[in-house]
N, CA, C and O of each residue as an XYZ file, in Angstrom:
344
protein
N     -41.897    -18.012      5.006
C     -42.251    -19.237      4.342
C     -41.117    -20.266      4.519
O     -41.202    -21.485      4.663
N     -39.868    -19.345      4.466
C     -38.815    -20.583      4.375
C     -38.310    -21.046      5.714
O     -37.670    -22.069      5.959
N     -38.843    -19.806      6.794
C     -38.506    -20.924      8.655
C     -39.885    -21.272      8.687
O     -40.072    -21.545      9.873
N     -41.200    -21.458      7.946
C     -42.357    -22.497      8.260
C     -41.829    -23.686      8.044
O     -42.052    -24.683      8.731
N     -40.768    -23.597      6.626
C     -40.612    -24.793      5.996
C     -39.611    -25.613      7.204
O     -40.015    -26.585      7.844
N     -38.810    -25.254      7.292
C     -37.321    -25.767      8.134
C     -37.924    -25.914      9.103
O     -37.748    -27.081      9.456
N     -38.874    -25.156     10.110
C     -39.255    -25.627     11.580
C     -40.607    -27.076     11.083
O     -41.019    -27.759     12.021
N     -40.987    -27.292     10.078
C     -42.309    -28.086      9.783
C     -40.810    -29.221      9.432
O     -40.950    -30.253     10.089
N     -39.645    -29.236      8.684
C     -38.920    -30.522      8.381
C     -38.143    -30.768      9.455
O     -38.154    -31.963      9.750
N     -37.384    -30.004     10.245
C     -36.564    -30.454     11.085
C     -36.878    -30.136     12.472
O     -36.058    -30.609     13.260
N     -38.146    -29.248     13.174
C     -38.398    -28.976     14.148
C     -38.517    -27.953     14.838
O     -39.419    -27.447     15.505
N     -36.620    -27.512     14.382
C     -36.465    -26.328     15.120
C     -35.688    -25.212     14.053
O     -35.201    -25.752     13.060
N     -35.605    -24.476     14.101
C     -33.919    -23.956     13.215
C     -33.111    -23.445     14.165
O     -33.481    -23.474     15.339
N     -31.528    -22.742     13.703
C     -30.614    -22.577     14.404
C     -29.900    -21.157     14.473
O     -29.080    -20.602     15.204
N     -30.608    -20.869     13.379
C     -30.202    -19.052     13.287
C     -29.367    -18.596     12.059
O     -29.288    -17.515     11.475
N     -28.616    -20.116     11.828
C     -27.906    -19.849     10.547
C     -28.165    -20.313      9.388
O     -27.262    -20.623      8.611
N     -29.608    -20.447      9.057
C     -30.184    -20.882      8.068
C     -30.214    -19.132      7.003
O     -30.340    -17.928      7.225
N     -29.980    -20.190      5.678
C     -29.734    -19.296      4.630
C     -30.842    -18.055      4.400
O     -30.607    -17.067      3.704
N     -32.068    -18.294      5.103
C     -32.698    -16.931      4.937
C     -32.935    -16.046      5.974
O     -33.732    -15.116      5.849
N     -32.150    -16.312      7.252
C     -31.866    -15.445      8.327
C     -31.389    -14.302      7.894
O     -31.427    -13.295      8.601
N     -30.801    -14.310      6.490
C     -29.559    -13.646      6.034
C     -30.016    -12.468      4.997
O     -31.110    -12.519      4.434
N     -29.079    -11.396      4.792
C     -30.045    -10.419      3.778
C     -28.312     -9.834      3.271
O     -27.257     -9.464      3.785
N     -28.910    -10.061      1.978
C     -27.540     -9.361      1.121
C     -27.437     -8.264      1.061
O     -28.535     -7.771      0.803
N     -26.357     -7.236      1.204
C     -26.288     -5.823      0.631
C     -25.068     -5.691      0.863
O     -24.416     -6.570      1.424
N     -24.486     -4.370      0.394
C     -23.159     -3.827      0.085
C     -22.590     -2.411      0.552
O     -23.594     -1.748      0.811
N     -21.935     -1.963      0.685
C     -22.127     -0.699      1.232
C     -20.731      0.005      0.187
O     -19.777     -0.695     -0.153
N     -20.917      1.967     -0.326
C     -20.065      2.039     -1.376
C     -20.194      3.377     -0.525
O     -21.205      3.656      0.120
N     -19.211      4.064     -0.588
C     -18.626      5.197     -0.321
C     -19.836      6.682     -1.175
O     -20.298      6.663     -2.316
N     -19.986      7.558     -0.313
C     -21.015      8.447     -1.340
C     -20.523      8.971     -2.596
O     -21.164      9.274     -3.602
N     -19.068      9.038     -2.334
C     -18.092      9.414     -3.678
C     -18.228      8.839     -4.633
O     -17.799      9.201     -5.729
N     -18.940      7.686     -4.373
C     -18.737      6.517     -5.365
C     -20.184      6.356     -6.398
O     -20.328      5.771     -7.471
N     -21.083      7.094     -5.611
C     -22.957      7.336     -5.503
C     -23.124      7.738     -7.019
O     -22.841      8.916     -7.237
N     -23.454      7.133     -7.912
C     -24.216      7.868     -8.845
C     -25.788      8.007     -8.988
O     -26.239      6.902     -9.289
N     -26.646      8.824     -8.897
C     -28.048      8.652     -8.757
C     -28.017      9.080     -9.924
O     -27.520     10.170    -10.209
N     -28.836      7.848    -11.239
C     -29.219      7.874    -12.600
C     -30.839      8.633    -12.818
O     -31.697      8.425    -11.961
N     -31.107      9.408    -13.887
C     -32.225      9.468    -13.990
C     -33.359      9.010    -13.800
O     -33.257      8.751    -12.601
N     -34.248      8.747    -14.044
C     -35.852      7.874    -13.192
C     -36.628      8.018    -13.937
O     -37.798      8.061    -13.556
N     -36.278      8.167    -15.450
C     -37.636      8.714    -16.457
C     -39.137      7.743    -17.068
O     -39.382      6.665    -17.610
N     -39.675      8.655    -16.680
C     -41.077      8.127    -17.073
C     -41.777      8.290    -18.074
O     -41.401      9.281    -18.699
N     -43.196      7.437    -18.832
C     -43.589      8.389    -20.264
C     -45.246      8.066    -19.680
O     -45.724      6.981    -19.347
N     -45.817      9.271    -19.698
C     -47.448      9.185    -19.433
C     -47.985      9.146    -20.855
O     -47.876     10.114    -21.607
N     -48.711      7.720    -21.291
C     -49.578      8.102    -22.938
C     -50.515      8.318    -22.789
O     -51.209      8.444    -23.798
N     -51.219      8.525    -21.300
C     -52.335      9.116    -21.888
C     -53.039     10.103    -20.454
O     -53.123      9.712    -19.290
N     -53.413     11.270    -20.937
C     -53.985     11.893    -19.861
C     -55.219     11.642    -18.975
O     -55.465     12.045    -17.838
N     -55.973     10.809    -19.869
C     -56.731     10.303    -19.401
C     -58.124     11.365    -19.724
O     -58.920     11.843    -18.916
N     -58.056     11.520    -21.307
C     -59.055     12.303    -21.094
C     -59.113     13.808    -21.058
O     -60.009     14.559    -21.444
N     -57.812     14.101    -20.441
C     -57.842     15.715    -20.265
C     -56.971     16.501    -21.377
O     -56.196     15.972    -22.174
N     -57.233     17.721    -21.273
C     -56.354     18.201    -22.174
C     -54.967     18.551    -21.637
O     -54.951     17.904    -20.590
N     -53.813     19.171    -21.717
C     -52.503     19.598    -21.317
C     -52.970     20.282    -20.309
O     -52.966     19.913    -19.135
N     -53.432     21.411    -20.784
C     -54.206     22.682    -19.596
C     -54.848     22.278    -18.359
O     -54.571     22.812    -17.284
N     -56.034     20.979    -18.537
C     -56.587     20.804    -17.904
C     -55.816     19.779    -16.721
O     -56.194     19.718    -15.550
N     -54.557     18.926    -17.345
C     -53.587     17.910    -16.334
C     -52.870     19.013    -15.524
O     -52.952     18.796    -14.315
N     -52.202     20.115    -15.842
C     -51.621     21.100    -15.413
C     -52.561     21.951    -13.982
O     -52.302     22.222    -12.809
N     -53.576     22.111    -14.789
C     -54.285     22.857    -13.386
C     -54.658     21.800    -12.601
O     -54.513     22.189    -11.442
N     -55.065     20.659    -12.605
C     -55.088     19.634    -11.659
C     -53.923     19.497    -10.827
O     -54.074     19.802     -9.644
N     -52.591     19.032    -11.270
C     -51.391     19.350    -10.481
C     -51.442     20.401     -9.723
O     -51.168     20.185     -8.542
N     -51.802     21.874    -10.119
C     -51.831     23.201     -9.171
C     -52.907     22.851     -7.891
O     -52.715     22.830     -6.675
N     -53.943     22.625     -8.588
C     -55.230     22.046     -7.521
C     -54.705     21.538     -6.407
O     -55.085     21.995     -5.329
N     -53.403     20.143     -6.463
C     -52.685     19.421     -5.523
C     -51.890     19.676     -4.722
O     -51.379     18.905     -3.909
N     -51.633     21.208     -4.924
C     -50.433     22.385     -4.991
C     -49.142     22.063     -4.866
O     -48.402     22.326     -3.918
N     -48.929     21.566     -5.715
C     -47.598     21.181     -7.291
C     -47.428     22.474     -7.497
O     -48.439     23.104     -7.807
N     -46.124     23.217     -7.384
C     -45.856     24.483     -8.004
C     -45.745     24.472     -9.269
O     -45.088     23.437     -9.383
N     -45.863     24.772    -10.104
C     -45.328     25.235    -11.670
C     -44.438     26.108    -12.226
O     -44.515     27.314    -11.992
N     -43.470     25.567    -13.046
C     -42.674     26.931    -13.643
C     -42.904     26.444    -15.225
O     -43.086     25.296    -15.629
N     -42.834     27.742    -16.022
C     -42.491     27.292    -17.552
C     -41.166     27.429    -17.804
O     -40.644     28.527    -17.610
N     -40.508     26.487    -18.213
C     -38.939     26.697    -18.741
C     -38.691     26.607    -20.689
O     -38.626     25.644    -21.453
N     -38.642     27.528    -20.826
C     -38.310     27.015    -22.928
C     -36.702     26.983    -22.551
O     -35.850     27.674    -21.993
N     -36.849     25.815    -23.180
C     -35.364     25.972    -23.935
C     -35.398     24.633    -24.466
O     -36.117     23.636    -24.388
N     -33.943     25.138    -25.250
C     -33.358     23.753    -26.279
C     -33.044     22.437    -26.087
O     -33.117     21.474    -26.851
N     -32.538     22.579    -24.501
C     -32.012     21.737    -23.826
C     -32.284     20.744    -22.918
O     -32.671     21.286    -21.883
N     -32.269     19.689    -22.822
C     -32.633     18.543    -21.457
C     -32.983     19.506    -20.441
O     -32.064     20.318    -20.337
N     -33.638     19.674    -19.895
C     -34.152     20.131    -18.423
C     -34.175     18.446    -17.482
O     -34.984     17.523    -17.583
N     -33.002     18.573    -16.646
C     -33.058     17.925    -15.507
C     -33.442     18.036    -14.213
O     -32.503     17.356    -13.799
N     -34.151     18.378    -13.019
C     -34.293     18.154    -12.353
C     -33.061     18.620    -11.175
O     -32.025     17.955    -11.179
N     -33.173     19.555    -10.364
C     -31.957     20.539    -10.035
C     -31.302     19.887     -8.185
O     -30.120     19.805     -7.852
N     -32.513     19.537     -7.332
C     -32.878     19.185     -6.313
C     -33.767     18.458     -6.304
O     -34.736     18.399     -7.061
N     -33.279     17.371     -4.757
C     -34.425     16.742     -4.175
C     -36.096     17.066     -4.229
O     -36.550     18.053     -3.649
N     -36.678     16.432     -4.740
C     -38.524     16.644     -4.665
C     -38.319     17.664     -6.357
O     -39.243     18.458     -6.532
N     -37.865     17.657     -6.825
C     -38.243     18.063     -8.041
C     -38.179     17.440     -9.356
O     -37.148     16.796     -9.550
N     -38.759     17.460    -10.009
C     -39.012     17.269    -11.197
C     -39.096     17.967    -12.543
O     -39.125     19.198    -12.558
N     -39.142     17.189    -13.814
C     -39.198     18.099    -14.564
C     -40.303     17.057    -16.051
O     -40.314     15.840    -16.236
N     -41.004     18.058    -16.757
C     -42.229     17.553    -17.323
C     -42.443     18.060    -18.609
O     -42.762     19.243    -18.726
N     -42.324     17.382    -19.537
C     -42.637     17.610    -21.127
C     -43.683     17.268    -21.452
O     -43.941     16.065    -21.512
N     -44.628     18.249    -21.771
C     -46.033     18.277    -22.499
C     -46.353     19.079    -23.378
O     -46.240     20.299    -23.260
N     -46.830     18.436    -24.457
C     -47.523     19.286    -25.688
C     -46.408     19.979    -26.285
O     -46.694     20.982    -26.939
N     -45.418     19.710    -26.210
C     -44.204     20.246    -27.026
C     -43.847     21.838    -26.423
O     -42.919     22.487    -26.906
């Protein structure tokens, strides 16, 4: 939109127009913190716990049950972790 604009006012552009340009930064992996990503589903849409659960299997989503007291985070890449029905 913005070299339609500049080639429609001045003709041509030159290469060093301000949206040739793309910001970013670059940080050392040491430096990497990857924050949580949490989500809240309100509504199943209808189904019961049991019934969202075997749908996931259907998709073949593995399942584990974990009890405990504690935050369950997410251990590795492609995994997740899921609180339902207490």
């Amino acid at each position: 939109m913005r070299r339609d604009r500049a080639i429609a006012s001045h003709g041509s552009i030159t290469g060093e127009e301000d949206f040739n340009y793309f910001l970013s930064i670059l940080y050392p992996a040491s430096n990497l913190q990857i924050m949580d990503y949490n989500r809240v589903i309100k509504s199943l849409n209808g189904l019961t716990p049991n019934e969202f659960l075997e749908k996931m299997r259907a998709k073949g989503i593995r399942l584990s049950k974990i009890v405990s007291q504690e935050p369950i985070k997410p251990g590795k890449k492609h995994e997740c972790s899921l609180y339902i029905d207490g």
